[in-house]
Legacy VTK file of the C-alpha trace (Angstrom):
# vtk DataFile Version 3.0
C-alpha trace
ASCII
DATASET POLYDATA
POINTS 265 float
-20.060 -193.889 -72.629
-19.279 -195.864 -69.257
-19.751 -194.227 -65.962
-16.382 -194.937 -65.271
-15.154 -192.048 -67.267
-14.996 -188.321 -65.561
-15.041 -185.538 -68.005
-14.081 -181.879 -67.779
-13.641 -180.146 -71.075
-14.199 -181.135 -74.711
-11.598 -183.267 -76.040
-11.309 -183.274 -79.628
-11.336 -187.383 -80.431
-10.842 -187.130 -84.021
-7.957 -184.756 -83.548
-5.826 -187.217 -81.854
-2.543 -188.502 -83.838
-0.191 -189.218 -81.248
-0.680 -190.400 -77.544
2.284 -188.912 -75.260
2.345 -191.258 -72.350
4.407 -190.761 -69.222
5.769 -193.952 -67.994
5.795 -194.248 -64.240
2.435 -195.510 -62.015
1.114 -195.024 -66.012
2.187 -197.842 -68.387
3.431 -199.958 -64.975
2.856 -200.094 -61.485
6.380 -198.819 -60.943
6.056 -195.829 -58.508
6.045 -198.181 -54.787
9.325 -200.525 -56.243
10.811 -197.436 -57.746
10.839 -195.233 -54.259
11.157 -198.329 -51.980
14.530 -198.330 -53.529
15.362 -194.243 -53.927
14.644 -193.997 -50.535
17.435 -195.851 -49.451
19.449 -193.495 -51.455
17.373 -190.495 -50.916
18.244 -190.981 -46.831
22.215 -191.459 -47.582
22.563 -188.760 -49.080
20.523 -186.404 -46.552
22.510 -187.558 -43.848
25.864 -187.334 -45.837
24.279 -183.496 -46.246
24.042 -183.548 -42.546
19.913 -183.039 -42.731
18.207 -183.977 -39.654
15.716 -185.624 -42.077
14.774 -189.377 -43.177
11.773 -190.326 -45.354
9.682 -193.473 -45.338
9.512 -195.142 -49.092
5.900 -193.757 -48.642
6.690 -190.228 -47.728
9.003 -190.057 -50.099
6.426 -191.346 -52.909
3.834 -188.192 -52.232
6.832 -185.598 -51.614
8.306 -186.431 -55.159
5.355 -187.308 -56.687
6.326 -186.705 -60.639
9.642 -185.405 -60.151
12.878 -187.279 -60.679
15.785 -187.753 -58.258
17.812 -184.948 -59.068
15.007 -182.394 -59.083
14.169 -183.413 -55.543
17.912 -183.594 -54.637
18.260 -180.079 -55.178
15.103 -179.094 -53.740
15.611 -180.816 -50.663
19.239 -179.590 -49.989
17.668 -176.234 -50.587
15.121 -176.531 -48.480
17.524 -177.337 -45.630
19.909 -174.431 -46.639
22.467 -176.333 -48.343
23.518 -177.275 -51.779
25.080 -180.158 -53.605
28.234 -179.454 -55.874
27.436 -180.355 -59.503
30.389 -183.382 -59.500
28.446 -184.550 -55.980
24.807 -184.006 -57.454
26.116 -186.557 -60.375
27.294 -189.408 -58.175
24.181 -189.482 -56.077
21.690 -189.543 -59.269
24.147 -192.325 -61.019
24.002 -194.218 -57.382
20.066 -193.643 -56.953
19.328 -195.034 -61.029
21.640 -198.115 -60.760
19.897 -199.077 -57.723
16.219 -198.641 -58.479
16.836 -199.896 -61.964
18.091 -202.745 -60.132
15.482 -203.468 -57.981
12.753 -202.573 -61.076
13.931 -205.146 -63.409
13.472 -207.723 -60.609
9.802 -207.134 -59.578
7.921 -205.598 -63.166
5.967 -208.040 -64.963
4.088 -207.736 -67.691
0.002 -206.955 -67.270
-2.573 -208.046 -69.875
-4.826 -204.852 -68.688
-2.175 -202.608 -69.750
-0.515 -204.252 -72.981
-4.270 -204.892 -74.451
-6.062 -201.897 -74.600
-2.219 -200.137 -75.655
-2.198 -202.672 -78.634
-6.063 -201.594 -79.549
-4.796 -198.183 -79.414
-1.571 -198.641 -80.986
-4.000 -199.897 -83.838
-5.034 -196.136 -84.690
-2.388 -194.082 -83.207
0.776 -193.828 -82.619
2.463 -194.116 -79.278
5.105 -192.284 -77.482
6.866 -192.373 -73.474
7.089 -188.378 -72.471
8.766 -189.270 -68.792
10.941 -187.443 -65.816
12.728 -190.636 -65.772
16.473 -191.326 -67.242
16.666 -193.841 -70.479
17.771 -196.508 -68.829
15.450 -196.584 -66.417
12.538 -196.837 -68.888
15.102 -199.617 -71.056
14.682 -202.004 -68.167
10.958 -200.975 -67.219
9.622 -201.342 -70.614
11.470 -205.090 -71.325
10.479 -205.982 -68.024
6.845 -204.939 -68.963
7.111 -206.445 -72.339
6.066 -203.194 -73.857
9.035 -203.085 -75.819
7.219 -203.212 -78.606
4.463 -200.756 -78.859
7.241 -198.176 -77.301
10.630 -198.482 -78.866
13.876 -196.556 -77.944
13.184 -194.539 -80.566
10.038 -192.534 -79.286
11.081 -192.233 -75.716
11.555 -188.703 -74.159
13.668 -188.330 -71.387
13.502 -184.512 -69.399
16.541 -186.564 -67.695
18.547 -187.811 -70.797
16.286 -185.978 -74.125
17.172 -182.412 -73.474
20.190 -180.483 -73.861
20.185 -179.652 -69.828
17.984 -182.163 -67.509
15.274 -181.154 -65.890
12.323 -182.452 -64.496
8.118 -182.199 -64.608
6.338 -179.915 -64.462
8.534 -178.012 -66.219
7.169 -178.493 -69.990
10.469 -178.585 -71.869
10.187 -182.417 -72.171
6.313 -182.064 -73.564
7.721 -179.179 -76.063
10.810 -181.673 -77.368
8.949 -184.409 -77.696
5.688 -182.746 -79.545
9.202 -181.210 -82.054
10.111 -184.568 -81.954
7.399 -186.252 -83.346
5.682 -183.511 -85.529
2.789 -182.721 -83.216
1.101 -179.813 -81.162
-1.675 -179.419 -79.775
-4.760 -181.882 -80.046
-2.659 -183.616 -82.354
-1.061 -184.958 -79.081
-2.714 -186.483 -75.948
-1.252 -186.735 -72.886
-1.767 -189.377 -70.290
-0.760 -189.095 -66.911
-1.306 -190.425 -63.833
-0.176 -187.626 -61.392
-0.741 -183.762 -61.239
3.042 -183.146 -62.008
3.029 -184.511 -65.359
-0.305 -183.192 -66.069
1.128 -179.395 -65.627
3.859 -180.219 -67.709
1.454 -181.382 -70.602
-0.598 -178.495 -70.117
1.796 -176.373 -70.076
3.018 -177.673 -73.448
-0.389 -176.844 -75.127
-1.495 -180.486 -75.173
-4.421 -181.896 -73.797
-4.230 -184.210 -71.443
-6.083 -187.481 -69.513
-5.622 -188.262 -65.850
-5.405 -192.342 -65.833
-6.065 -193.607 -62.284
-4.830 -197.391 -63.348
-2.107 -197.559 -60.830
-3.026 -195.043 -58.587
-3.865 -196.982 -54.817
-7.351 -196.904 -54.251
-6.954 -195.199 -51.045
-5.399 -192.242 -53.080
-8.100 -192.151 -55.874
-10.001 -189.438 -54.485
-7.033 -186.891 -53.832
-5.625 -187.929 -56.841
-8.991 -186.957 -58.925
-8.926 -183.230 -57.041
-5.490 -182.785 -58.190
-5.663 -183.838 -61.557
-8.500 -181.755 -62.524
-6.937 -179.116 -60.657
-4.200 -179.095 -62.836
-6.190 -178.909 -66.155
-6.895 -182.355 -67.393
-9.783 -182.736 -69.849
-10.799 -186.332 -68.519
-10.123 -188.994 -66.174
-9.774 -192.357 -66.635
-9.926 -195.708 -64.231
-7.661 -197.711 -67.108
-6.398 -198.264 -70.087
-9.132 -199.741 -70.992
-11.476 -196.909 -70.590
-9.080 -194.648 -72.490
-9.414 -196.630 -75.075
-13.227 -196.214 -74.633
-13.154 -192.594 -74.825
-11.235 -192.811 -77.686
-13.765 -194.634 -79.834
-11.299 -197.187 -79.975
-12.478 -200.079 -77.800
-16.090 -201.318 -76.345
-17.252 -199.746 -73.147
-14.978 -202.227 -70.331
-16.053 -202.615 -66.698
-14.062 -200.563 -64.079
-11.490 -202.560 -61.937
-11.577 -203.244 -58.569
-11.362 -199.658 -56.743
-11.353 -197.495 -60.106
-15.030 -196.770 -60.164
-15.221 -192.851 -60.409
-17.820 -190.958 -58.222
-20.294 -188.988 -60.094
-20.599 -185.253 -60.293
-16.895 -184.322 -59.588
LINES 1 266
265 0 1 2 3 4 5 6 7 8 9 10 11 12 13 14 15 16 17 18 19 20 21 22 23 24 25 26 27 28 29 30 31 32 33 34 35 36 37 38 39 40 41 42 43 44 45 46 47 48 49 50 51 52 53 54 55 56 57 58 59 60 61 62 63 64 65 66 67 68 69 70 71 72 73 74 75 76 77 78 79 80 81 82 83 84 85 86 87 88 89 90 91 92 93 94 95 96 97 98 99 100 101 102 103 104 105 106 107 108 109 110 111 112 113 114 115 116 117 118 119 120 121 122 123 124 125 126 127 128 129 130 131 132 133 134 135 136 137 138 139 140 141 142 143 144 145 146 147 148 149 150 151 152 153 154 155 156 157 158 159 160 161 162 163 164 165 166 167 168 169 170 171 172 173 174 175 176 177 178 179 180 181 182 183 184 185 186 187 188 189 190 191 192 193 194 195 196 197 198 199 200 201 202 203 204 205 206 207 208 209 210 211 212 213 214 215 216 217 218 219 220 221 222 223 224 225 226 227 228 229 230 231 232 233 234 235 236 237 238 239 240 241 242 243 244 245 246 247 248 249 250 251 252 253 254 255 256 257 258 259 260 261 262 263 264
């Protein structure tokens, strides 16, 4: 099996029916476009709160990282010893997912190193979007990504739009609708996630779950590593293509640029 590939706990291979994939910095590099754009929001609507408080696209990236807009909303006006009314706390998520839906569907393309290994897997298994993200969000993401096709509208699980109250990871109501969903519980569903957040909510599900480092900046690779395993992955992963790998599903592939993962972590 390639070096590439760090491994913490058995994961039973055969086992696997179903891969549960979050969405964003996962399937597409989404995470920098995504908060360049919340942030504009995120900073109207502290100062509208009257928060001594403004956050660099950047900042806001590691503060939220895995959460959606209206968990942090909430958590931020709490933090500062306000709150948002519920009518209020509406009109800022509606203003923050028309813009950075906006700005996503102008600068996502599609990437071979993603949509290959996917259709290798998609060979065996089936595929499903488990994401903090609204609906329609992910809509324009996944045409934009031309992965419309290995994840249609049908398997895509929203803790923003899916459940009968939103909510956001790492709580693991999404994971525990989505495994209803689909028929599947534990090894019988895989997660894949690329940040500690979503990995907790997997866990916390009962599913095991892979840390996939294939948008993750390279400067962030080693922090990211710490806190994935810290949060109960089984594996980690540079790519796709090395899931597929440890899946039996694909030859051993060469790690990208940046994604080579140190030994003996």
């Amino acid at each position: 099996m390639s070096d590439g590939i760090l491994r913490f706990a058995p994961l039973e291979t055969a086992a696997v029916e179903v891969l549960l994939c979050d969405a964003d910095g996962n399937l597409f590099g989404s995470e920098e476009p995504a908060f360049d754009a919340s942030t504009v929001v995120t900073n109207r609507l502290l100062a509208a709160l009257g928060v001594d408080l403004t956050f660099t696209s950047a900042g806001l990236r590691q503060r939220s990282m895995g959460r959606n807009f209206r968990s942090m909303a909430s958590d931020l006006a709490a933090e500062a010893g306000t709150a948002i009314e519920p009518e209020a706390l509406e009109q800022w998520v509606l203003e923050e997912r028309e813009a950075v839906v906006a700005h996503l569907a102008s600068v996502l393309r599609p990437d071979p190193a993603v949509h290959g290994p996917l259709s290798e897997l998609a060979s065996r298994l089936r595929l499903a979007v488990v994401s903090s993200s609204a609906l329609s969000r992910l809509a324009v993401c996944f045409t934009a990504a031309e992965l419309d096709d290995l994840f249609p509208a049908s398997v895509r699980y929203s803790a923003e739009d899916s459940l009968p109250v939103p909510t956001s990871k790492p709580d693991p109501a999404v994971y525990a609708f989505a495994g209803r969903q689909l028929g599947v519980r534990g090894p019988a569903g895989l997660a894949v996630e690329d940040a500690a957040v979503g990995a907790r909510s997997a866990v916390a599900a009962g599913f095991p779950t892979v840390g996939n480092l294939q948008f993750v900046p390279a400067d962030e690779v080693g922090a990211r590593i710490t806190a994935l395993r810290e949060a109960g992955v089984c594996a980690i992963v540079p790519s796709w293509s090395h899931l597929a790998e440890l899946l039996d599903v694909a030859p051993a592939p060469a790690a990208p640029p940046g994604r080579r993962l140190p030994q003996g972590c």
